[in-house]
mmCIF file of the N, C-alpha and C atoms, coordinates in Angstrom:
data_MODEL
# 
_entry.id   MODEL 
# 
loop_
_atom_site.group_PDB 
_atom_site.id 
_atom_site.type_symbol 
_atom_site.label_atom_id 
_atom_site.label_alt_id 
_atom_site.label_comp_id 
_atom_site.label_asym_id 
_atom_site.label_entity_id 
_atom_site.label_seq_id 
_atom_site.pdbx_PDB_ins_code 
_atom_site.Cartn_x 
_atom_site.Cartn_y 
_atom_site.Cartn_z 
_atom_site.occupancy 
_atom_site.B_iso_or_equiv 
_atom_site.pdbx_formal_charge 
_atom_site.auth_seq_id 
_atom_site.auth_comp_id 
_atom_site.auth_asym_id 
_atom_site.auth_atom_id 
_atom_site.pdbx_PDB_model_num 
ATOM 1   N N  . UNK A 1 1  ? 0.844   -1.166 0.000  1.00 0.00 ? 1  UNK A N  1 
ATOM 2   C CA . UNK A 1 1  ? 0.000   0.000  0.000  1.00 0.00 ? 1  UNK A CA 1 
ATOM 3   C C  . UNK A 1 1  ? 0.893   1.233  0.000  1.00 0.00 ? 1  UNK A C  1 
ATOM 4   N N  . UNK A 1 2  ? 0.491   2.174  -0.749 1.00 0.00 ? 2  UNK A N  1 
ATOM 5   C CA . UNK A 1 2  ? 1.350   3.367  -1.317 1.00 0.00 ? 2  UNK A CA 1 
ATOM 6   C C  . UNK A 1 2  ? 1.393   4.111  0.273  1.00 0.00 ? 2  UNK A C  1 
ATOM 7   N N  . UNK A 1 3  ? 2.017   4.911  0.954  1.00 0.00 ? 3  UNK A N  1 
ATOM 8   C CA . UNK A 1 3  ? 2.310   6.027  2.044  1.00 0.00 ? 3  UNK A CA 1 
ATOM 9   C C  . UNK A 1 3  ? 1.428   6.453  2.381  1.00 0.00 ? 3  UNK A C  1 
ATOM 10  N N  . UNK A 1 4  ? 0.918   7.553  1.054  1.00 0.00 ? 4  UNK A N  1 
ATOM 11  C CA . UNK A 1 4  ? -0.544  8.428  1.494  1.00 0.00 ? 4  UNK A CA 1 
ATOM 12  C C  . UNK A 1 4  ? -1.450  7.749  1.446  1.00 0.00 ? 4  UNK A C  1 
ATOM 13  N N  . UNK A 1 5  ? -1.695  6.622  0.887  1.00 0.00 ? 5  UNK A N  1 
ATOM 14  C CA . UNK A 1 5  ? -2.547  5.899  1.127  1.00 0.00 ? 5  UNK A CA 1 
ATOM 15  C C  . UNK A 1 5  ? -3.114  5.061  2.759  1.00 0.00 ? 5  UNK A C  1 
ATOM 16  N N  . UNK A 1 6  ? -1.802  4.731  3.021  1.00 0.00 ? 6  UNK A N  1 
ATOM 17  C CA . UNK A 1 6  ? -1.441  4.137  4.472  1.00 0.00 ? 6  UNK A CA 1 
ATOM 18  C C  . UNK A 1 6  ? -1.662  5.477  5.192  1.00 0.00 ? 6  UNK A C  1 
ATOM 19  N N  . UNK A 1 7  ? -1.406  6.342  4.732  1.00 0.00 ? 7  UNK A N  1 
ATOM 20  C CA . UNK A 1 7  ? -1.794  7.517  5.968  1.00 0.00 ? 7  UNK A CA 1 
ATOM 21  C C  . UNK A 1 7  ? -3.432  7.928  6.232  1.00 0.00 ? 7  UNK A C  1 
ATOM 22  N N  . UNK A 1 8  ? -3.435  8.373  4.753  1.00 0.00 ? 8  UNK A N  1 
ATOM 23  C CA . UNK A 1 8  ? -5.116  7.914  4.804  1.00 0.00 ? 8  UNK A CA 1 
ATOM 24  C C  . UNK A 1 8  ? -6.306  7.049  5.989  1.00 0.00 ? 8  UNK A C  1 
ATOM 25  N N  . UNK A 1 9  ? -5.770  6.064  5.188  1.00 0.00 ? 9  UNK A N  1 
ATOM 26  C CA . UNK A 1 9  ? -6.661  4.905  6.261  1.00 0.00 ? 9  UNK A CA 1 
ATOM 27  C C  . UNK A 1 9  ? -6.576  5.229  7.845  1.00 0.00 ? 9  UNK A C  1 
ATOM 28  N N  . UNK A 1 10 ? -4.994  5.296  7.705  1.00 0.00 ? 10 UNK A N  1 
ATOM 29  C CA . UNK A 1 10 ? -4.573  5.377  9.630  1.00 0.00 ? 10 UNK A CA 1 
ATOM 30  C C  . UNK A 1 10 ? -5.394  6.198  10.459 1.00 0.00 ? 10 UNK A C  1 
ATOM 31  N N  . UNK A 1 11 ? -5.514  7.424  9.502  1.00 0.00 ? 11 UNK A N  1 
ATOM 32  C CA . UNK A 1 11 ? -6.286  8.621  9.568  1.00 0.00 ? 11 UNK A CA 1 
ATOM 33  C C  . UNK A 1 11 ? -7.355  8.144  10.413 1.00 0.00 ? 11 UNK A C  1 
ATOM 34  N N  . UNK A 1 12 ? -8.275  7.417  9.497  1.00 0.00 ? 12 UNK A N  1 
ATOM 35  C CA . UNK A 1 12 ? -9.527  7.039  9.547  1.00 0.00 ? 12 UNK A CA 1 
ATOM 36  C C  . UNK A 1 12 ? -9.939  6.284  10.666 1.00 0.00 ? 12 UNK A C  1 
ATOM 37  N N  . UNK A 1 13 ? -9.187  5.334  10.578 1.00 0.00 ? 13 UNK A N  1 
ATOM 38  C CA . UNK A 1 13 ? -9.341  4.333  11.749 1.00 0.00 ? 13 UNK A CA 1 
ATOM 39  C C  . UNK A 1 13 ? -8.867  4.669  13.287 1.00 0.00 ? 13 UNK A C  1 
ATOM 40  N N  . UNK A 1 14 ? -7.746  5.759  13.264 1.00 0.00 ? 14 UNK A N  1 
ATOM 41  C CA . UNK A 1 14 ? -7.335  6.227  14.518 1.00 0.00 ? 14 UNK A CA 1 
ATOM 42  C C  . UNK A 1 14 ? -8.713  7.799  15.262 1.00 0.00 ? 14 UNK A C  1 
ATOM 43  N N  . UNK A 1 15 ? -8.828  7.739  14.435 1.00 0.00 ? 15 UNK A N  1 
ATOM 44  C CA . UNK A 1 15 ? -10.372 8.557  14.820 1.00 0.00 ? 15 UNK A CA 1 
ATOM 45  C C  . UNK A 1 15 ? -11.277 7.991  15.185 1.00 0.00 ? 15 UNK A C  1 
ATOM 46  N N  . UNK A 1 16 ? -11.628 7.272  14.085 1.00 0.00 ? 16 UNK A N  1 
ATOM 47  C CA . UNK A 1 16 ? -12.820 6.083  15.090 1.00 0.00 ? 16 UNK A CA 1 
ATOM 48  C C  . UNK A 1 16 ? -12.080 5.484  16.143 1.00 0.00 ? 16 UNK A C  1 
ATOM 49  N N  . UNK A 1 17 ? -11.623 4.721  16.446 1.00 0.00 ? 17 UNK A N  1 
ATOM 50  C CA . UNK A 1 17 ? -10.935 3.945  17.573 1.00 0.00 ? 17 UNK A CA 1 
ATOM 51  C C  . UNK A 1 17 ? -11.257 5.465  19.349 1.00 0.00 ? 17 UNK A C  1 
ATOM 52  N N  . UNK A 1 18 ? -10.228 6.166  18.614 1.00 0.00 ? 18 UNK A N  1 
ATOM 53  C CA . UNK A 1 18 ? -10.790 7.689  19.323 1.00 0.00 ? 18 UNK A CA 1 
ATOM 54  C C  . UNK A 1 18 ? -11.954 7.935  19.963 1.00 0.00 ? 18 UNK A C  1 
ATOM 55  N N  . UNK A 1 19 ? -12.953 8.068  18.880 1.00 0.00 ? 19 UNK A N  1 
ATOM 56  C CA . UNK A 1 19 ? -13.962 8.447  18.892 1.00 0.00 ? 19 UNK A CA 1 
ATOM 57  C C  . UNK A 1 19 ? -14.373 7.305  19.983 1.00 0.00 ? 19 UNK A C  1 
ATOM 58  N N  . UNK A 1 20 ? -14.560 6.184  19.875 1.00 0.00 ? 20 UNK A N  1 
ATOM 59  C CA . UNK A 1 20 ? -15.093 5.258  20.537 1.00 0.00 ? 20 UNK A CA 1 
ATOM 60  C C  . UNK A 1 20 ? -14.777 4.833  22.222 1.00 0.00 ? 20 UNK A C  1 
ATOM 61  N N  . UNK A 1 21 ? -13.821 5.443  22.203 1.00 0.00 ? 21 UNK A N  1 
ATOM 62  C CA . UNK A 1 21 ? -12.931 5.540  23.538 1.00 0.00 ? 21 UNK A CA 1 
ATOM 63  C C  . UNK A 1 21 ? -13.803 6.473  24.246 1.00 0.00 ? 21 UNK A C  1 
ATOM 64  N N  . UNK A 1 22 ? -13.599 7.592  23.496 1.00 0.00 ? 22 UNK A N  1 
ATOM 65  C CA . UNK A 1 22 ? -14.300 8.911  24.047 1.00 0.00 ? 22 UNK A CA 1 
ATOM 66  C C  . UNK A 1 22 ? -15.396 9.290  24.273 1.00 0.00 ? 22 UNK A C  1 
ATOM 67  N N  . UNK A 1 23 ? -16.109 10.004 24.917 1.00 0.00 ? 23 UNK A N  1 
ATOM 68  C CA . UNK A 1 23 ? -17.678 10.750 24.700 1.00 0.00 ? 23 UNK A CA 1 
ATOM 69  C C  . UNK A 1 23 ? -17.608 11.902 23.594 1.00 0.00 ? 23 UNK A C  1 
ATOM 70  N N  . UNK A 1 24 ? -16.588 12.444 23.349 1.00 0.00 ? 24 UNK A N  1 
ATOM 71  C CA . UNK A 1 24 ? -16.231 13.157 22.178 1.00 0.00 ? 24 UNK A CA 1 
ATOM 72  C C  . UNK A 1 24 ? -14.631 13.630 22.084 1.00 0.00 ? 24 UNK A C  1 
ATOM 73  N N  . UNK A 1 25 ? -14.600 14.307 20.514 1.00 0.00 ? 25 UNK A N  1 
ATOM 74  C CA . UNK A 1 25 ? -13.605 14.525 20.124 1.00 0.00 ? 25 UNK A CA 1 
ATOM 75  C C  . UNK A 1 25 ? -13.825 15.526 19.251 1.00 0.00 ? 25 UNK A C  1 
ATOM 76  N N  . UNK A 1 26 ? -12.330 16.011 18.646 1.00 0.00 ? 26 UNK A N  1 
ATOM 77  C CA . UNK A 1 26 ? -12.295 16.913 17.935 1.00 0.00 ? 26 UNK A CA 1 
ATOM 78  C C  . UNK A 1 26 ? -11.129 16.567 16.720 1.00 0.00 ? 26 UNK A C  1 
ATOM 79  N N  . UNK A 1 27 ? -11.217 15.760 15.840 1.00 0.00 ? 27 UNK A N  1 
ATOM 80  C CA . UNK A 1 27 ? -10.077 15.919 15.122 1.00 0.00 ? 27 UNK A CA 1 
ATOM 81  C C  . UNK A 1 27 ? -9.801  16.807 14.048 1.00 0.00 ? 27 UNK A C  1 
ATOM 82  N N  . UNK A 1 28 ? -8.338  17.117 14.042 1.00 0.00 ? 28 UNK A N  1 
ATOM 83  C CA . UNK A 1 28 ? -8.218  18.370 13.029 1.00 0.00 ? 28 UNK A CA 1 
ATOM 84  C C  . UNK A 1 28 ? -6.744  17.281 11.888 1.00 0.00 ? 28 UNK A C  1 
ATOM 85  N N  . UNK A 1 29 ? -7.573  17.384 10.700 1.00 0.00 ? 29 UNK A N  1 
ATOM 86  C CA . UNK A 1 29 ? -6.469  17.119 9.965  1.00 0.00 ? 29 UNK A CA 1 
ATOM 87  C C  . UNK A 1 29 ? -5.520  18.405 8.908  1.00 0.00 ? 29 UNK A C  1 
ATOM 88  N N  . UNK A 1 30 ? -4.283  17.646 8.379  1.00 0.00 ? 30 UNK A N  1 
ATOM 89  C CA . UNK A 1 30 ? -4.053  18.252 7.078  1.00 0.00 ? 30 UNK A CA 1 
ATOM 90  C C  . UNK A 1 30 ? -4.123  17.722 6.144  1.00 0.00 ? 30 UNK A C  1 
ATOM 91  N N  . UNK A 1 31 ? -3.391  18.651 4.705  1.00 0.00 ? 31 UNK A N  1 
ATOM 92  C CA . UNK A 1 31 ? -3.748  18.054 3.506  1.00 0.00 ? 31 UNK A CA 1 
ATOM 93  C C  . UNK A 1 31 ? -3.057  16.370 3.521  1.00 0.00 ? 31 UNK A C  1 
ATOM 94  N N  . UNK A 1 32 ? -3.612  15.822 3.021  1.00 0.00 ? 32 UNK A N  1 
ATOM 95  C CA . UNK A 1 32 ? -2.810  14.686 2.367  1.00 0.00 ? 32 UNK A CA 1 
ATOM 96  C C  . UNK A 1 32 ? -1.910  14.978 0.981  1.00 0.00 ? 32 UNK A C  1 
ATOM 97  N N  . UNK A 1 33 ? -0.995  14.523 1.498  1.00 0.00 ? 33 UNK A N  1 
ATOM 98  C CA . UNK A 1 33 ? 0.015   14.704 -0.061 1.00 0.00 ? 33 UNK A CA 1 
ATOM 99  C C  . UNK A 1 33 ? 1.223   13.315 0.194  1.00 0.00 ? 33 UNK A C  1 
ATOM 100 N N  . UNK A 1 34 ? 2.069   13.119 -1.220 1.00 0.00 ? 34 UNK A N  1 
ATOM 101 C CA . UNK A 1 34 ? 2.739   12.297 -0.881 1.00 0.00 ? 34 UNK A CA 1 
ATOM 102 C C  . UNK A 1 34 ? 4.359   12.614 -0.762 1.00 0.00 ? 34 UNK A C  1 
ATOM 103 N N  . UNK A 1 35 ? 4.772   14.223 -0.220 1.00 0.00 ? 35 UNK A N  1 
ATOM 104 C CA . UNK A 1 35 ? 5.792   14.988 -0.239 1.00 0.00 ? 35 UNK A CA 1 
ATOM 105 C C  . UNK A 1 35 ? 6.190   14.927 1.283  1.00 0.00 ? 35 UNK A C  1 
ATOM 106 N N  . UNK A 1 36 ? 7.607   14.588 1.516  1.00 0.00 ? 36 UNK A N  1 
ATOM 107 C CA . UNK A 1 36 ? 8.102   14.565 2.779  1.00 0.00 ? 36 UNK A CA 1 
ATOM 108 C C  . UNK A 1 36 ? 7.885   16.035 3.334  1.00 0.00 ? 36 UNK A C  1 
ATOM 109 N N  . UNK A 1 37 ? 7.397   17.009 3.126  1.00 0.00 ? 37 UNK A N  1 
ATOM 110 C CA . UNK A 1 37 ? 7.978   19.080 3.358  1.00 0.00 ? 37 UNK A CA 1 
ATOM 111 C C  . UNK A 1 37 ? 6.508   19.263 2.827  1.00 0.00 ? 37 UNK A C  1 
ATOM 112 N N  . UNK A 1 38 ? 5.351   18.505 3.253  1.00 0.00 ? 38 UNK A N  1 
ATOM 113 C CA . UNK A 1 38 ? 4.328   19.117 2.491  1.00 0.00 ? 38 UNK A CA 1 
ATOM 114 C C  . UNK A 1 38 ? 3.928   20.347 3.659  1.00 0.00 ? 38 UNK A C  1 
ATOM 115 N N  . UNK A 1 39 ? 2.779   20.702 3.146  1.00 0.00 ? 39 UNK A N  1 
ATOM 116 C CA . UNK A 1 39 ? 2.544   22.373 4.159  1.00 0.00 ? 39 UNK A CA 1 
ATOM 117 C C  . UNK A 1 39 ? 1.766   21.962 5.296  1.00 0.00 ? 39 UNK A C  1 
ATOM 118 N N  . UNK A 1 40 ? 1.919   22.611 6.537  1.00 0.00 ? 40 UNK A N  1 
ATOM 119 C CA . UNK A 1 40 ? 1.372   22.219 6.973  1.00 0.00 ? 40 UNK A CA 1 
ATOM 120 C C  . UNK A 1 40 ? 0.608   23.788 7.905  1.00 0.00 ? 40 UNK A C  1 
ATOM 121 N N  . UNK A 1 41 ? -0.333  23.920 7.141  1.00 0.00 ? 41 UNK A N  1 
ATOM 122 C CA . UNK A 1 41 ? -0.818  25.215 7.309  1.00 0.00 ? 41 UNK A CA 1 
ATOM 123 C C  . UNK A 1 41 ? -1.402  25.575 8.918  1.00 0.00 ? 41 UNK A C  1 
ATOM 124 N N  . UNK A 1 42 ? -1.534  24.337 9.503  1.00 0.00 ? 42 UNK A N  1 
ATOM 125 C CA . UNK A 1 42 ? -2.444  24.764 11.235 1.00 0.00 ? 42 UNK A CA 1 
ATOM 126 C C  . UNK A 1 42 ? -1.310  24.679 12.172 1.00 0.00 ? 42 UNK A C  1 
ATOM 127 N N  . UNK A 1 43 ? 0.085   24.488 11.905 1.00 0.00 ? 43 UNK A N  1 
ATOM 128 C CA . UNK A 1 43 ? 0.605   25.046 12.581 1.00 0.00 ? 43 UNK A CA 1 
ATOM 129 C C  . UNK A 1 43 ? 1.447   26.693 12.725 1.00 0.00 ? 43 UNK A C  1 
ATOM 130 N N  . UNK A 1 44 ? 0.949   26.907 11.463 1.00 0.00 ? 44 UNK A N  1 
ATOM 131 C CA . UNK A 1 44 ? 0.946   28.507 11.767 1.00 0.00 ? 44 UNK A CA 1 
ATOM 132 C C  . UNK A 1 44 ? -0.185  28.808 12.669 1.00 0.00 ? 44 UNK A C  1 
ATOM 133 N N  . UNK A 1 45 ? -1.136  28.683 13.178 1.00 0.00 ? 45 UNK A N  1 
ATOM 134 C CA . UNK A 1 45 ? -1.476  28.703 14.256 1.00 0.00 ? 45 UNK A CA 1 
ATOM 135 C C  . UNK A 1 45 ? -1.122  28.246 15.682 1.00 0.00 ? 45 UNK A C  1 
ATOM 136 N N  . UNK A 1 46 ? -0.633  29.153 16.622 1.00 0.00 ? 46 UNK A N  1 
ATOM 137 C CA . UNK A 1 46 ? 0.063   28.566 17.579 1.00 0.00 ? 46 UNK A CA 1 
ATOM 138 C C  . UNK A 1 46 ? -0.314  28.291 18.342 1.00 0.00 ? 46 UNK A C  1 
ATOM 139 N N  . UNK A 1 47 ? -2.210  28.607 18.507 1.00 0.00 ? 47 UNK A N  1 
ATOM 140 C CA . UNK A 1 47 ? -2.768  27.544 19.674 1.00 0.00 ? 47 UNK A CA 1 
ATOM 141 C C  . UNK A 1 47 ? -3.777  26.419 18.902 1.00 0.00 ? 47 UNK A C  1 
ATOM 142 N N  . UNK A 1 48 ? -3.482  25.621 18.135 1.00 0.00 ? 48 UNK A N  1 
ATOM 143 C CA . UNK A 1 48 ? -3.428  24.653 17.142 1.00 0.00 ? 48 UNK A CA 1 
ATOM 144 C C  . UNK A 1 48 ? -3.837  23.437 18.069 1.00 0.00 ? 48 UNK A C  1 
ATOM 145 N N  . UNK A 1 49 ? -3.186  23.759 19.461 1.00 0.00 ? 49 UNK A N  1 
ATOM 146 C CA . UNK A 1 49 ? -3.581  22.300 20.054 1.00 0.00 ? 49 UNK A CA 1 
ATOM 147 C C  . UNK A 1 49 ? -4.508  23.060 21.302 1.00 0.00 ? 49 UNK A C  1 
ATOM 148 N N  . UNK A 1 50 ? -4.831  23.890 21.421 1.00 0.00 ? 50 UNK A N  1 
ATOM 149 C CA . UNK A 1 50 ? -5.581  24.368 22.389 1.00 0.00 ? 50 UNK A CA 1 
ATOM 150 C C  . UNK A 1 50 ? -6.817  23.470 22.881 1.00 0.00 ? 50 UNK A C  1 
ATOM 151 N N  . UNK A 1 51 ? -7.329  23.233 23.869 1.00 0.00 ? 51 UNK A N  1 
ATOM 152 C CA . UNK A 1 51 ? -8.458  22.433 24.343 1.00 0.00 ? 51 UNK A CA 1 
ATOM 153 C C  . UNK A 1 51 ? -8.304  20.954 24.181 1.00 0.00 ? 51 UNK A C  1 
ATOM 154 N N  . UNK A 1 52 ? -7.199  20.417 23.555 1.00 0.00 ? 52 UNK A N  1 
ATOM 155 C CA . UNK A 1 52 ? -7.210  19.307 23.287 1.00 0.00 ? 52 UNK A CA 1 
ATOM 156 C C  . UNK A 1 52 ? -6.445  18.280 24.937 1.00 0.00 ? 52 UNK A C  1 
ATOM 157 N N  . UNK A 1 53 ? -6.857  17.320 25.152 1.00 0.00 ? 53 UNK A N  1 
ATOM 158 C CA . UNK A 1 53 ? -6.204  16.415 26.138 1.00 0.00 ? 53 UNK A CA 1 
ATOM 159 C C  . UNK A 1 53 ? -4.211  15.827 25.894 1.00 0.00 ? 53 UNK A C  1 
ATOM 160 N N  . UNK A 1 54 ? -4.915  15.544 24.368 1.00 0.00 ? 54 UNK A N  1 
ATOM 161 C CA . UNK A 1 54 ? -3.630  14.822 23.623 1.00 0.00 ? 54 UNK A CA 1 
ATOM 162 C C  . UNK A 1 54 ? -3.740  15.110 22.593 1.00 0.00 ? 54 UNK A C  1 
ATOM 163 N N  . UNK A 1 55 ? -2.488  15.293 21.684 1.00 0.00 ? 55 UNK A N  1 
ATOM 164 C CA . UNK A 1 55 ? -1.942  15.497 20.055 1.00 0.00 ? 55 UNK A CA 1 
ATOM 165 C C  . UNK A 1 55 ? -1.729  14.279 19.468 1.00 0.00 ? 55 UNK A C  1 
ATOM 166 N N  . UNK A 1 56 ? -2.403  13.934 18.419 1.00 0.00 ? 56 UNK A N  1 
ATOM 167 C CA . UNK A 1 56 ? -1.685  12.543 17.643 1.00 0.00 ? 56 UNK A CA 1 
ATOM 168 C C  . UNK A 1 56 ? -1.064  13.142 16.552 1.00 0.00 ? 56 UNK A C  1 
ATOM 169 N N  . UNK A 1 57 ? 0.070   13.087 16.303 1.00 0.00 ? 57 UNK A N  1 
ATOM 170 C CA . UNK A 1 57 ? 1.158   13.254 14.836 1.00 0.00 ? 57 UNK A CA 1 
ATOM 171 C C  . UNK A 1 57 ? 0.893   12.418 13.843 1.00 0.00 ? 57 UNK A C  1 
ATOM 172 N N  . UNK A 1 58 ? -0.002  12.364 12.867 1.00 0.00 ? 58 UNK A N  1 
ATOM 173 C CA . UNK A 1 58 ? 0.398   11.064 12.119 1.00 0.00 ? 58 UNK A CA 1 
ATOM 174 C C  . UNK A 1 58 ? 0.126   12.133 10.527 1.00 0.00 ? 58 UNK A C  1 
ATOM 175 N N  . UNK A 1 59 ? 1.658   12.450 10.023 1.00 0.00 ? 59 UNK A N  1 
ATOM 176 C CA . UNK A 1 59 ? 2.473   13.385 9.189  1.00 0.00 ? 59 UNK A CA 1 
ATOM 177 C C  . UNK A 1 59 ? 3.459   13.043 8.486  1.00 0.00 ? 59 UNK A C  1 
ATOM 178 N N  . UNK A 1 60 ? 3.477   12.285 7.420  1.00 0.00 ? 60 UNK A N  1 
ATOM 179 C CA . UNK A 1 60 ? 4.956   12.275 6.865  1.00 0.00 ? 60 UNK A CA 1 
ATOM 180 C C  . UNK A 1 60 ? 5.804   13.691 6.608  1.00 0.00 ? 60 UNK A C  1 
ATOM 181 N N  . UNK A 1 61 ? 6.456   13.910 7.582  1.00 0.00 ? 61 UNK A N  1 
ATOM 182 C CA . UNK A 1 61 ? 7.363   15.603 7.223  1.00 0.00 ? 61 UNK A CA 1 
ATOM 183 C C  . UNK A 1 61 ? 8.305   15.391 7.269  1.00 0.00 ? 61 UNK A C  1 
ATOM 184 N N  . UNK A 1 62 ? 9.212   14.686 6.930  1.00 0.00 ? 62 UNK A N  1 
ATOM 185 C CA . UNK A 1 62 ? 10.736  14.087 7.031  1.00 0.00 ? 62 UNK A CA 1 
ATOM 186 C C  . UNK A 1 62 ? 11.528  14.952 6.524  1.00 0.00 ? 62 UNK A C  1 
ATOM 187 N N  . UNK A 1 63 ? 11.112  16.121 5.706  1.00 0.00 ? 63 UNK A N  1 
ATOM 188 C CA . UNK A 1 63 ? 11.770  16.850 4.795  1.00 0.00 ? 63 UNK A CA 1 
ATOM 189 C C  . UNK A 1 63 ? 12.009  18.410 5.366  1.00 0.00 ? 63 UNK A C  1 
ATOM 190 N N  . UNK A 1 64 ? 11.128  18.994 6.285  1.00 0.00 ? 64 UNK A N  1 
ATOM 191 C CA . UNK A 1 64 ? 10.656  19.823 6.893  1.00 0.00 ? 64 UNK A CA 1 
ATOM 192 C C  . UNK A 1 64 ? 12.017  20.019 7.707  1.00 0.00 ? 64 UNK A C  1 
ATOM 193 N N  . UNK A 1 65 ? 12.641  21.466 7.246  1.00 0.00 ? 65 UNK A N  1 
ATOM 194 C CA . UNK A 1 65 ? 13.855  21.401 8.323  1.00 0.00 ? 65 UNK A CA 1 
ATOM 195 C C  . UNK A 1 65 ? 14.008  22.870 8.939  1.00 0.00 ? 65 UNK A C  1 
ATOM 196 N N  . UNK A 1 66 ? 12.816  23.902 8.844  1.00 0.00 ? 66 UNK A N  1 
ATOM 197 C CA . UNK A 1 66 ? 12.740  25.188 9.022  1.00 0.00 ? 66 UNK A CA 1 
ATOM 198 C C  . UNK A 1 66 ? 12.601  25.188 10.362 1.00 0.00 ? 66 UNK A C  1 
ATOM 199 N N  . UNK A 1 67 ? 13.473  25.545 11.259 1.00 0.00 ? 67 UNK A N  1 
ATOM 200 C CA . UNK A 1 67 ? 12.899  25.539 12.900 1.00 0.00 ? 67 UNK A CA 1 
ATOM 201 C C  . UNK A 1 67 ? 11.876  26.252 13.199 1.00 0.00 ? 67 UNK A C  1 
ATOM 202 N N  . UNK A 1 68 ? 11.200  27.152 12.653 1.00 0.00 ? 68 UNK A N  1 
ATOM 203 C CA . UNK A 1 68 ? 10.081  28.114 13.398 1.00 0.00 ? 68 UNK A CA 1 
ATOM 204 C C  . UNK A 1 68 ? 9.145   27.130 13.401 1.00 0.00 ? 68 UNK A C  1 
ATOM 205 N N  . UNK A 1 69 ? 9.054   25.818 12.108 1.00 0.00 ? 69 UNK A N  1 
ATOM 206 C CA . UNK A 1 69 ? 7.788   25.032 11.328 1.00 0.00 ? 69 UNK A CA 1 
ATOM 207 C C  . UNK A 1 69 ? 8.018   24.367 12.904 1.00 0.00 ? 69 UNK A C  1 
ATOM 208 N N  . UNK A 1 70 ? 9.294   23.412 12.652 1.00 0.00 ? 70 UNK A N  1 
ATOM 209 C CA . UNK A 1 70 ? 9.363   22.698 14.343 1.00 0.00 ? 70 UNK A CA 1 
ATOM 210 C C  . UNK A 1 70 ? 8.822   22.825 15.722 1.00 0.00 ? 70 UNK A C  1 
ATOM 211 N N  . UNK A 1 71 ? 9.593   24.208 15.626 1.00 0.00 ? 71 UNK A N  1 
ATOM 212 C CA . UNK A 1 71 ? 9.573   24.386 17.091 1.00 0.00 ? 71 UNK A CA 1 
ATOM 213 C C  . UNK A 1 71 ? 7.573   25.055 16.993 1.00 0.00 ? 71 UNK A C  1 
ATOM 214 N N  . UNK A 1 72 ? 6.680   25.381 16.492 1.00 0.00 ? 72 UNK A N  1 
ATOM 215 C CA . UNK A 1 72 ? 5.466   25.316 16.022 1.00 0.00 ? 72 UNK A CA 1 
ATOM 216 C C  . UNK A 1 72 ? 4.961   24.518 16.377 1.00 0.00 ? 72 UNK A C  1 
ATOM 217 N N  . UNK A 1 73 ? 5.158   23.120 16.269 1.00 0.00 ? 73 UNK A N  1 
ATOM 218 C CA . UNK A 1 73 ? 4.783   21.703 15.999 1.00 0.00 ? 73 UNK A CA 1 
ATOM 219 C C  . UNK A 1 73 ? 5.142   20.708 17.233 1.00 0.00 ? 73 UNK A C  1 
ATOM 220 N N  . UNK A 1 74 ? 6.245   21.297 18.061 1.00 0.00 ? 74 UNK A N  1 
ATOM 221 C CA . UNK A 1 74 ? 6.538   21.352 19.508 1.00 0.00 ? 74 UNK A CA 1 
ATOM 222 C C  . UNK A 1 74 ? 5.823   22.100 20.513 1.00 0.00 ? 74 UNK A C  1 
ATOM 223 N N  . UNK A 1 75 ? 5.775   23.326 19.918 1.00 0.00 ? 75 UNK A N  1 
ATOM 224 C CA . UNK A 1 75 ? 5.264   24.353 21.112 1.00 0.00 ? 75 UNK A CA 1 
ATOM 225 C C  . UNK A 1 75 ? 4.200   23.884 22.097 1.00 0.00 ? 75 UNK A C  1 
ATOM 226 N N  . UNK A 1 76 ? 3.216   23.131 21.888 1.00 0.00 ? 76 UNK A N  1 
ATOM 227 C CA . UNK A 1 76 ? 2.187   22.721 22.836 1.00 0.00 ? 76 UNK A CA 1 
ATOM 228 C C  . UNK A 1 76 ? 2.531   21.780 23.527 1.00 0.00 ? 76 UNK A C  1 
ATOM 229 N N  . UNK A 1 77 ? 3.669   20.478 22.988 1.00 0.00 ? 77 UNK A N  1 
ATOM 230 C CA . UNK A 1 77 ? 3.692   19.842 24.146 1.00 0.00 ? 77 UNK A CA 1 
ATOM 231 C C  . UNK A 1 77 ? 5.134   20.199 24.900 1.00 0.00 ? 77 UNK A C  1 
ATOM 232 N N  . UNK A 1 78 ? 6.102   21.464 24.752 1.00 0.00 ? 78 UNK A N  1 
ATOM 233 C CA . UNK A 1 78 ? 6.710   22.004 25.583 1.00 0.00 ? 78 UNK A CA 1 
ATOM 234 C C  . UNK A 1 78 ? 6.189   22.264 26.687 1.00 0.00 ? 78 UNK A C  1 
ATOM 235 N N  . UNK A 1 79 ? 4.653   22.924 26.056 1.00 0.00 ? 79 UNK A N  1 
ATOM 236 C CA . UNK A 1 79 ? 3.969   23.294 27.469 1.00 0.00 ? 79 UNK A CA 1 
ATOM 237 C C  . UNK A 1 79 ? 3.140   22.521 27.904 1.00 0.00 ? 79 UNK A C  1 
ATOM 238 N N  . UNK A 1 80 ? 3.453   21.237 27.663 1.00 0.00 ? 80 UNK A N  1 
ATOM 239 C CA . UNK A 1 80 ? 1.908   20.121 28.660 1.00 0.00 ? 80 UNK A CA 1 
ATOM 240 C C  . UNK A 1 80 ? 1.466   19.076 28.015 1.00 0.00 ? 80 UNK A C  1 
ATOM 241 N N  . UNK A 1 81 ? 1.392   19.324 26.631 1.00 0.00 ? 81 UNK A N  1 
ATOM 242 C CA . UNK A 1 81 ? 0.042   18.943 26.061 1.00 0.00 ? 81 UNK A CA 1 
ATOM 243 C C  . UNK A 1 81 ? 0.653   17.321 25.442 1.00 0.00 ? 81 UNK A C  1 
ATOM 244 N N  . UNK A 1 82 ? -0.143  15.841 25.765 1.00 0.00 ? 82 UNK A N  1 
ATOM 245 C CA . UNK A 1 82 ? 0.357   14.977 25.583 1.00 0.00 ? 82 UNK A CA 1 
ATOM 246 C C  . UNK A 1 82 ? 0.752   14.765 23.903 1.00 0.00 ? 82 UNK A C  1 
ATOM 247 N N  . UNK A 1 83 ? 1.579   13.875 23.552 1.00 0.00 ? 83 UNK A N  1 
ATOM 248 C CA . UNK A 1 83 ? 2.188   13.833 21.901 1.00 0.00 ? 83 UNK A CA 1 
ATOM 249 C C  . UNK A 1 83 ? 1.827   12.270 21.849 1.00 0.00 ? 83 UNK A C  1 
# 
């Protein structure tokens, strides 16, 4: 199975699984693409993880080497927030 494809699904199924655990949720995705440096536009928002319990990462960004993008993508669970 192709990457984005496998990410896809994971997507899918790690939400439900989620969902089912939970009384509710909130998931926020990004684009799907099949580029290690694709964009990842909600972490220019820096309270991106606000209200949430826990963060799940599931991102191929292997390519991504700009520290502001990083340390962005860190910032919430510097301060608390589970990864």
């Amino acid at each position: 199975m192709a990457a984005a494809t496998t990410y896809a699904v994971q997507k899918d199924i790690l939400k439900k699984g989620l969902e089912a655990a939970r009384t509710s949720s909130s998931p926020r995705s990004t684009p799907m693409t099949r580029a290690t440096k694709p964009p990842l536009p909600i972490y220019g928002n820096a309270d991106y993880a606000r209200g949430f319990d826990v963060v799940i990462h599931d991102e191929c960004s292997a390519g991504v080497t700009e520290l502001p993008v990083i340390d962005a993508v860190l910032a919430p669970h510097k301060d608390g927030i589970p990864a």
